[in-house]
N, C-alpha and C positions, 0 to 999 in steps of 0.2 A: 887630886888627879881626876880630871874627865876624859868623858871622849862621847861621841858623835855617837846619836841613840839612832836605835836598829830598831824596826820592822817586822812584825811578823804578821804578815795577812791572814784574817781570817776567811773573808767573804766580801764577795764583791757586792753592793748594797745597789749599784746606779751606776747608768752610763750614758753619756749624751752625745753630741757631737763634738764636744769640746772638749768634758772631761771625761774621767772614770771616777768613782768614790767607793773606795772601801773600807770595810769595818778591820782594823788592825789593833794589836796591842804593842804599846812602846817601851821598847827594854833599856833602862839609862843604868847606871852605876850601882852596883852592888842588885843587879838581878830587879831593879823597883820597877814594876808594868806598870800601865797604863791605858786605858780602852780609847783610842780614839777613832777620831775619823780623817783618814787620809786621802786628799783630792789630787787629783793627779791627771795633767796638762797632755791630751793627745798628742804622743809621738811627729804626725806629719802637722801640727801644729808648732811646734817648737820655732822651725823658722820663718814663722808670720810675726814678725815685729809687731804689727798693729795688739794682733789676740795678744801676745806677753804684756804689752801695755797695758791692758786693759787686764789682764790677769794682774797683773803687780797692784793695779791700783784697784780692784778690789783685796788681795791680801791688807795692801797697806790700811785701808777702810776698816776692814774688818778685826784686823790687829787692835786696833782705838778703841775698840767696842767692847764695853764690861755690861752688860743688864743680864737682866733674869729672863726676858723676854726674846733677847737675841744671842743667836749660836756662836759660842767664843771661839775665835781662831787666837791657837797657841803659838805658831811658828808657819814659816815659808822658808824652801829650801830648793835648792836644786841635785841632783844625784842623776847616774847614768846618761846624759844629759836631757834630762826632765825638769818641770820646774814640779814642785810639790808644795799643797797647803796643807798644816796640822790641824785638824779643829774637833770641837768639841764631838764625842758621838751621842747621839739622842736616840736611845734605845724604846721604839715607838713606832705610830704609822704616821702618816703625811695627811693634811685632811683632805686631800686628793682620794684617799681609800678609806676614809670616813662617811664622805658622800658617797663613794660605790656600795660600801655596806648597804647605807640608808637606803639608795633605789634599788638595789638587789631586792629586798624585803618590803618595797611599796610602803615605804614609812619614811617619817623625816625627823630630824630630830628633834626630843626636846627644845619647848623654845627658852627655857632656862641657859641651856645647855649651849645651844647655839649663842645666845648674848653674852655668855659666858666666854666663849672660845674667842668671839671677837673682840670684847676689852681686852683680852692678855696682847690681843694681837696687836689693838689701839698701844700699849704700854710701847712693846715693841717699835713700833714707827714715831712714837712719839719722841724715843728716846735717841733714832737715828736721826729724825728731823732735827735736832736740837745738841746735837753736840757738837763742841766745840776744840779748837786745835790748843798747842800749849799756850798761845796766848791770847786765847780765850775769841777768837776769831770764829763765828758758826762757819762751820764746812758746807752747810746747804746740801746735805745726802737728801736725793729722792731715789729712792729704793728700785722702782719702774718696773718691777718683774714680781709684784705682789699677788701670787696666784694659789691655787690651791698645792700642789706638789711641792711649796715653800713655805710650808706651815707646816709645822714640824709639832709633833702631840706624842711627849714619854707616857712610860707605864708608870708616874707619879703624877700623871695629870698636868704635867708644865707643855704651856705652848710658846714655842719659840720659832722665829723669823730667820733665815738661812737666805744663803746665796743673793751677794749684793756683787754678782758680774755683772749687771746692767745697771749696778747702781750710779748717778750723778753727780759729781762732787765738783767745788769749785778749785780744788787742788791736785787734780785726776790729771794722768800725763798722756790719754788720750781723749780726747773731745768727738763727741756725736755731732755730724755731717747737717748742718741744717737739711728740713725737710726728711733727714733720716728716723724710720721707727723703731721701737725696739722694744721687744717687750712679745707678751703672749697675746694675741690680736684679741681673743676673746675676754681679756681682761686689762686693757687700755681704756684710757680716756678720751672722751670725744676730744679735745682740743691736741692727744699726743696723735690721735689718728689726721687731726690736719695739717702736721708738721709745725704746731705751736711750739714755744718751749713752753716746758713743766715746769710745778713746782710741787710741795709737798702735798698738795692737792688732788693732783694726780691718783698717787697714791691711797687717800683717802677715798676714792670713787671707786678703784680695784677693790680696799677692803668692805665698802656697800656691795660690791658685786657679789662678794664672795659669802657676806649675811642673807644674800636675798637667795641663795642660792641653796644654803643648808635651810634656810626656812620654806622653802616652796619645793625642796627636792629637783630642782630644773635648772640649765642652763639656760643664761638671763640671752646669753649673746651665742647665737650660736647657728651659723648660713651654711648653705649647701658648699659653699667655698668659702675661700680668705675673702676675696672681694665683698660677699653677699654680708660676712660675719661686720668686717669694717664698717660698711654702709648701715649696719645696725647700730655699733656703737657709735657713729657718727651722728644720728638720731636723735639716739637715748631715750630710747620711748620704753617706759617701763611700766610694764603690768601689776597691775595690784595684788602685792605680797598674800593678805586677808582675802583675796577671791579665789586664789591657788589653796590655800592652805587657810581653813577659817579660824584654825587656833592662834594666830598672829593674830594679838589684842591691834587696835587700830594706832592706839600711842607709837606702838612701835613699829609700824608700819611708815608714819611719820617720821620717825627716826631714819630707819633704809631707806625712803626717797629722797629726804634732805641730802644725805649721802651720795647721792645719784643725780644728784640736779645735774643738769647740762649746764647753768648758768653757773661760771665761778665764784658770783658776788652771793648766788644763794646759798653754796653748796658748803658743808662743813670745812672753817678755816684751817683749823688744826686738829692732830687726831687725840687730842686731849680733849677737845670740846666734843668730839664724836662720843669717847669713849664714857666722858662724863654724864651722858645722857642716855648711854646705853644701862650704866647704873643706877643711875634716877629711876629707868624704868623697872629694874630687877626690885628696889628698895619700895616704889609707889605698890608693885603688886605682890611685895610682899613674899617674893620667889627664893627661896632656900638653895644655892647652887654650890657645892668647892669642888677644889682640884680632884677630890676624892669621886667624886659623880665623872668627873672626865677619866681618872684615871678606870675606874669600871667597866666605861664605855672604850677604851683602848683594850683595855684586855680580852673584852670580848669580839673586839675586831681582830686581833693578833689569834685566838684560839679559833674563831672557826676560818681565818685564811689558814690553819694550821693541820685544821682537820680531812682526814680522807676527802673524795667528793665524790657520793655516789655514785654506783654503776649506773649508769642512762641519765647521769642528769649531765645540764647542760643546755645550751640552748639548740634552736634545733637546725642551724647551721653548724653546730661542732656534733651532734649527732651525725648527719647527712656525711658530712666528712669521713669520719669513723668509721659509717658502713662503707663507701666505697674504699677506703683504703685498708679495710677489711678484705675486700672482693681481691686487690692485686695479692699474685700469688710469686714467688719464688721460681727464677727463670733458670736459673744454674742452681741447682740441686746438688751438685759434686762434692761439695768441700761442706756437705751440713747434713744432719740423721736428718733431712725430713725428703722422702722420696718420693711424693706424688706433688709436690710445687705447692703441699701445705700451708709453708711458712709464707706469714702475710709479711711485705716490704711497710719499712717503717719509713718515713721522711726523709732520713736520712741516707737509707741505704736507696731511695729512689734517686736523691738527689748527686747521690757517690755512684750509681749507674751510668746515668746519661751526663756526667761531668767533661767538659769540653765540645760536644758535640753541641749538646744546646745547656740551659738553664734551666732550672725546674725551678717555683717560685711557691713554696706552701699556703695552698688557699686559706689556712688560718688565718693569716695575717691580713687579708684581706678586708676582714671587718674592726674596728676599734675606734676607740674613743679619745679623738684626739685634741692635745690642747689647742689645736688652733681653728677649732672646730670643723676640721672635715670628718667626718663620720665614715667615712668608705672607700678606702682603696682599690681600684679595682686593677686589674692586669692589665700590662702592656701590652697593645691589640696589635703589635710589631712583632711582640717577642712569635715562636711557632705555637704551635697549639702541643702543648707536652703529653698531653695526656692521651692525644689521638696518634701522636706518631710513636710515643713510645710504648703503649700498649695496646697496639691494634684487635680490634674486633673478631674474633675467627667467623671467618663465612659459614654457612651451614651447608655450602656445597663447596666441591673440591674445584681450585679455578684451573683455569687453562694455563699450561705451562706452556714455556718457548713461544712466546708473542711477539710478533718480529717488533722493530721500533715504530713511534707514533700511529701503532694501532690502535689506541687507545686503553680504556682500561678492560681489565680482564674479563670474559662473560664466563658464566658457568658453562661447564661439558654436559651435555646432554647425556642420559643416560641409557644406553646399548638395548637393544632390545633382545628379551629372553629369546633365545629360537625354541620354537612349538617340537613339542615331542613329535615321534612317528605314530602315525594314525593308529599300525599296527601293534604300536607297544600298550598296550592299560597300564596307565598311573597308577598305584594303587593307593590309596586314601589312606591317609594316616589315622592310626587308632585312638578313640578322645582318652583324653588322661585318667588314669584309673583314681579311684574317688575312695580315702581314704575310710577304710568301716570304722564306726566307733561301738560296733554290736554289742561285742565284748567287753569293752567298758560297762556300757546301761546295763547290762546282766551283773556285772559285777556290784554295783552300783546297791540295785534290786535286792540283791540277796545280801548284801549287808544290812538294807532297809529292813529287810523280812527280821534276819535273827536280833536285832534290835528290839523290835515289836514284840517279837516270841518273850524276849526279855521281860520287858516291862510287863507284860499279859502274865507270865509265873509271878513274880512280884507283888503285882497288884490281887491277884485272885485264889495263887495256891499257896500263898506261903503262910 
């Protein structure tokens, strides 16, 4: 006897436009759990035909898929009316916070380490590029979405390839719009950027991007907008790996630009031939690397996103921030012990104030680092000015009350002039403030100096 396994959420891990993903455990018959990871189809999505399309046929993709290299999906389901994917959970970071580690700390990583993480990755794409249906038909998967936040790295050092919703197949039951792109712009291929079709090649250009990236610490593709970022990798003009960073031996520098060719006839055919040559070079210099060196390197990324984060540290836009909403004070006092407007307004409660009247927009968010490379959000120059109307300045003089209309704005009252005493009366001056004696002290003082002295004088001479 079975019956249909339950869910119990732990934590919500990611969320995007499309999906949510959380870490859950799976409760089947006789109490037996299990740790997965549960993806789950936005609600006001449901009724877009297209997006379920394209959701079904990456489950169905990913269902076919057995490696060591790529994320197993267990099952696809529907419930409350959602759709839902089962898939493996990889208890780990993404090398999306691999590389923040690394320029956090002005360092990059090992280049062992880095060659290393990219053959698991080579394995992975090798194994999607090449499989085939039950009769033995290749499905032609280009992945298309090969970026850092899809590189998945456990705490056993295994690196594994996730999320094939943009993936390509020739048995897919929605088809990309020619001319249509798809993908993370700063990690496309110059010919997916001119509306070419792709092929597994593609892909292999995204995982060059993503070697030159952990070995120079820098984003390869990366414009002040979408447009600017495109028109780069539209280019492909790539900076020498070994002049960024001179511990890249030159061989392998050679490696990541083969990978990077703009020309397709130059550029590596398969990612077996890339990753073959990634190991030649590990083997030629002789480089000592396993999963043990990555899993290290994971755990100390996991323990200090884990740990406190100093008082004052930060950068100095989240300080800036901190002190002014330090400054705002607590306007209604009534229903809280703090009785002088003490209590500083936190985000939320600024934002649960002025609700309906306007919008408040937390300048946090303002700055980040985005995958499509725009670096800086800045405010809607429509929206009002929040911060000026809702917590206005107080004047340093008292203003004019009862201003009839369109007189403008308010000027300061002048202030009354004292009337002069009578001639006849004397003022009399007031007395200066009386000046604390300390007489009595330095006497005291003194005379405990003196019998001190007397002391040690018997001591020293009559005893």
């Amino acid at each position: 006897m079975s019956r249909a396994p339950r869910f119990k959420i732990v934590r919500k891990l990611d969320a995007g436009g499309m999906a949510e993903v959380y870490h859950a455990e799976q409760e089947s018959l006789e109490g037996f759990r299990k740790t997965v990871a549960v993806k789950k189809v936005l609600p006001h999505l449901v009724q877009n035909e297209k997006f379920l399309r394209m959701f079904l046929d990456e489950a169905r993709l990913s269902l076919r898929m057995s490696h060591a290299n790529v994320v197993q999906v267990f099952d696809v389901g529907q419930a409350g009316g959602s759709y839902y994917v089962i898939m493996e959970f990889v208890d780990g970071v993404n090398l999306k916070q691999v590389n923040e580690f690394m320029r956090a700390r002005g360092t990059t990583l090992p280049v062992e380490q880095a060659v290393f993480i990219m053959v698991e990755t080579c394995k992975g794409l090798q194994y999607a590029h090449t499989i085939t249906d039950s009769n033995g038909k290749p499905l032609g998967i280009v992945h298309r979405d090969v970026s850092p936040p899809n590189i998945l790295i456990s705490k056993q050092g295994e690196v594994k390839l996730v999320d094939f919703g943009l993936a390509k197949a020739a048995d897919q039951l929605e088809h990309t719009d020619p001319g249509v792109v798809k993908g993370k712009f700063s990690y496309l291929s110059p010919e997916a950027v001119e509306g070419q079709e792709v092929d597994r090649r593609a892909d292999i250009f995204a995982a060059g991007i993503l070697l030159w990236e952990i070995l120079t610490g820098r984003r390869l593709f990366q414009g002040k907008n979408d447009y600017e970022t495109v028109q780069q990798v539209k280019a492909a003009e790539i900076p020498s790996p070994s002049r960024i960073n001179p511990a890249v031996p030159r061989d392998l520098e050679r490696i990541v630009l083969r990978a990077l060719a703009r020309d397709l006839r130059q550029r590596y055919q398969t990612a077996q031939d890339f990753g073959d040559d990634l190991y030649q070079f590990l083997f030629s210099h002789g480089l000592k690397v396993t999963s043990f060196d990555i899993a290290a390197l994971v755990k100390t990324v996991l323990r200090e996103a884990a740990a406190p984060t100093p008082k004052g540290a930060g950068t100095i836009i989240d300080q800036l921030i901190e002190t002014e909403l330090a400054k705002l004070t607590s306007i209604d006092d009534t229903d809280n012990i703090f009785s002088g407007g003490e209590k500083p307004l936190s985000v939320e409660e600024i934002s649960g104030a002025f609700q309906g009247a306007m919008s408040f927009e937390d300048p946090r968010t303002w700055a980040g680092d985005m995958d499509d490379g725009v670096a800086f959000r800045l405010p809607d120059p429509n929206k009002p000015a929040i911060w000026r109307e809702a917590m206005p300045t107080p004047l340093p003089f008292p203003a004019v009350q009862g201003t009839r209309p369109g007189a403008g704005p308010a000027q300061p009252q002048p202030r009354a002039p004292q009337p002069a005493p009578p001639p006849s009366v004397a003022m009399p001056e007031p007395e200066p403030p009386k000046r604390k004696s300390h007489t009595g002290l330095l006497v005291s003082i003194l005379l405990l100096l003196a019998a001190v002295c007397g002391v040690l004088v018997y001591l020293t001479f009559f005893r």
